[in-house]
N, C-alpha and C positions, 0 to 999 in steps of 0.2 A: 463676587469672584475676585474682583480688582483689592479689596479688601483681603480677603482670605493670603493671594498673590503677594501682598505688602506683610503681612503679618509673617509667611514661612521666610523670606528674604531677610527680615530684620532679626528675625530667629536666627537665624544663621547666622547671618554677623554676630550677634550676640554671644550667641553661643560658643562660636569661634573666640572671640574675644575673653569671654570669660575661662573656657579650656586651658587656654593659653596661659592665662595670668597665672592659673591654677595650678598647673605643669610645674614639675621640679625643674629647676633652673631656669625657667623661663623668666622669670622674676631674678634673676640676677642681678646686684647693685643696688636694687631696691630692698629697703625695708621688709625684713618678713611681713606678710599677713597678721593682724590685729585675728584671733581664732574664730568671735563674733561675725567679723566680716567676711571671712571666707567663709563659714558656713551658711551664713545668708546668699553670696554668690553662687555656692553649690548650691543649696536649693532652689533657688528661681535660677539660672540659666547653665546649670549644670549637665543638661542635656538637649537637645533638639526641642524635647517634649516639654521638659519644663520650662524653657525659654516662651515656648508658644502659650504657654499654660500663663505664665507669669506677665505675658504681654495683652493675652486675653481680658487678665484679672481686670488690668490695668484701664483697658480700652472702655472696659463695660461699667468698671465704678466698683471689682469684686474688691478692689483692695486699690490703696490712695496711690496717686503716682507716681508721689514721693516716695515713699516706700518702697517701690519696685526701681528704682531709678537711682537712690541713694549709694546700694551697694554697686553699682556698677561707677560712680564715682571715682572708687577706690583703682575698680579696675583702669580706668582711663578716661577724661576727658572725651575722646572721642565717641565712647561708646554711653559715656553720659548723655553727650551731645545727640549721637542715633534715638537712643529710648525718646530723649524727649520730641524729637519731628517725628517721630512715628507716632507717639501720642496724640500728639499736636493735630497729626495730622489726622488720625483714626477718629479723635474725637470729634474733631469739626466737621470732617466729611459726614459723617454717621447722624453726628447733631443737626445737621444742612437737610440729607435725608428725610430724618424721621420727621421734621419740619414740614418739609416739602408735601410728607404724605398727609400730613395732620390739617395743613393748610387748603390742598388742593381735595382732601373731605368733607373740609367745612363749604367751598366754595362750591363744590357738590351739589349737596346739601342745602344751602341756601339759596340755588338755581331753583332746585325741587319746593321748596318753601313759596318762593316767589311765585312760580307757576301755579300749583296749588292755590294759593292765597289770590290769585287773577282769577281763576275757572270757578270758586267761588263765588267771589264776588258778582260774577257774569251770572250765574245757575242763581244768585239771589236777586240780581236784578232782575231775569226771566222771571223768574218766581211773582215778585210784585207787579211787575208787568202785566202778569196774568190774571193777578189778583183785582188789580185797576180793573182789567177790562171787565171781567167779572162784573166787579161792582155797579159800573158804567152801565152794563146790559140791563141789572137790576135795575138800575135808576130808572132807565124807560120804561115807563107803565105802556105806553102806547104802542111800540114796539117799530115807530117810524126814521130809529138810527139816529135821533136827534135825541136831545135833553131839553127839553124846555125850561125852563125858571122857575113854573110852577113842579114839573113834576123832579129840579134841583131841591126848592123849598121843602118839599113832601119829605124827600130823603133826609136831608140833611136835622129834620125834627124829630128823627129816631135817635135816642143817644149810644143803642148800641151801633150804628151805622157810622156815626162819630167816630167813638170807641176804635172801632175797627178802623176808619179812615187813618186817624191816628198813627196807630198801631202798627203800621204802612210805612209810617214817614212823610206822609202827607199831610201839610199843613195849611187852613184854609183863613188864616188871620192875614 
């Protein structure tokens, strides 16, 4: 809004500015119009519309800034000097913006990653965890909640019970 708000205001000026120069006898004492250059003034700020239209171009990259900024040169310093803080300014606030949105996406996003990548980690622990106990239960032949040495040795001479120990991330060197 604040955007839009700066854009019809600098129209204006422009606009005005340019009219003016445009205007019989308004340009008194000065040099005629160069034909090239007045017709480039009428067309980009020739009217309200086109002013808006030609600062649009500008803001957005539709056309170089130079270009849109060149013929008003002609018209006055001053109103060279306007085009360019409005550029200046459109560009960088708008640049700061879409930034702003691009950045605070990513950080988003990477909040999401990171939680994700925790809850994981945790459901893969649980996982092994279970798996252990699992195994553990197996191990007791006798079924008295203890492991004894022998019925360790028993297990541990199965290579697929290895294998899978392994397999775990359990390492028993």
């Amino acid at each position: 809004v604040l955007l839009a708000f700066l854009l019809y205001f600098f129209a204006i000026l422009l606009t005005k500015g340019a009219t003016d120069y445009l205007s019989p006898g308004e340009n008194d004492g000065q040099p005629d119009l160069d034909p090239s250059t007045r017709s480039n003034v009428e067309e980009g700020y020739g009217s309200l519309f086109r002013t808006m239209y030609t600062l649009f171009k500008g803001m957005t990259g539709g056309v170089s800034w130079g270009e849109i900024a060149e013929p008003m040169r002609e018209v006055g310093i001053v109103y060279f000097a306007l085009i360019l803080l409005f550029l200046s300014f459109a560009i960088f606030s708008v640049l700061n913006i879409i930034t702003g949105v691009f950045v605070d996406g990513a950080i988003e996003m990477s909040k999401k990653d990171r939680s994700i990548i925790i809850e994981k980690e945790a459901q893969d622990r649980k996982a092994i965890a279970e798996h252990l106990l699992e195994l553990l239960e197996n191990m007791d032949i006798d079924n008295d909640g203890f492991i004894s040495v022998d019925e360790f040795s028993h297990a541990m001479a199965n290579p697929d019970l290895v294998n899978y120990v392994h397999g775990l991330g359990v390492d028993f060197s």
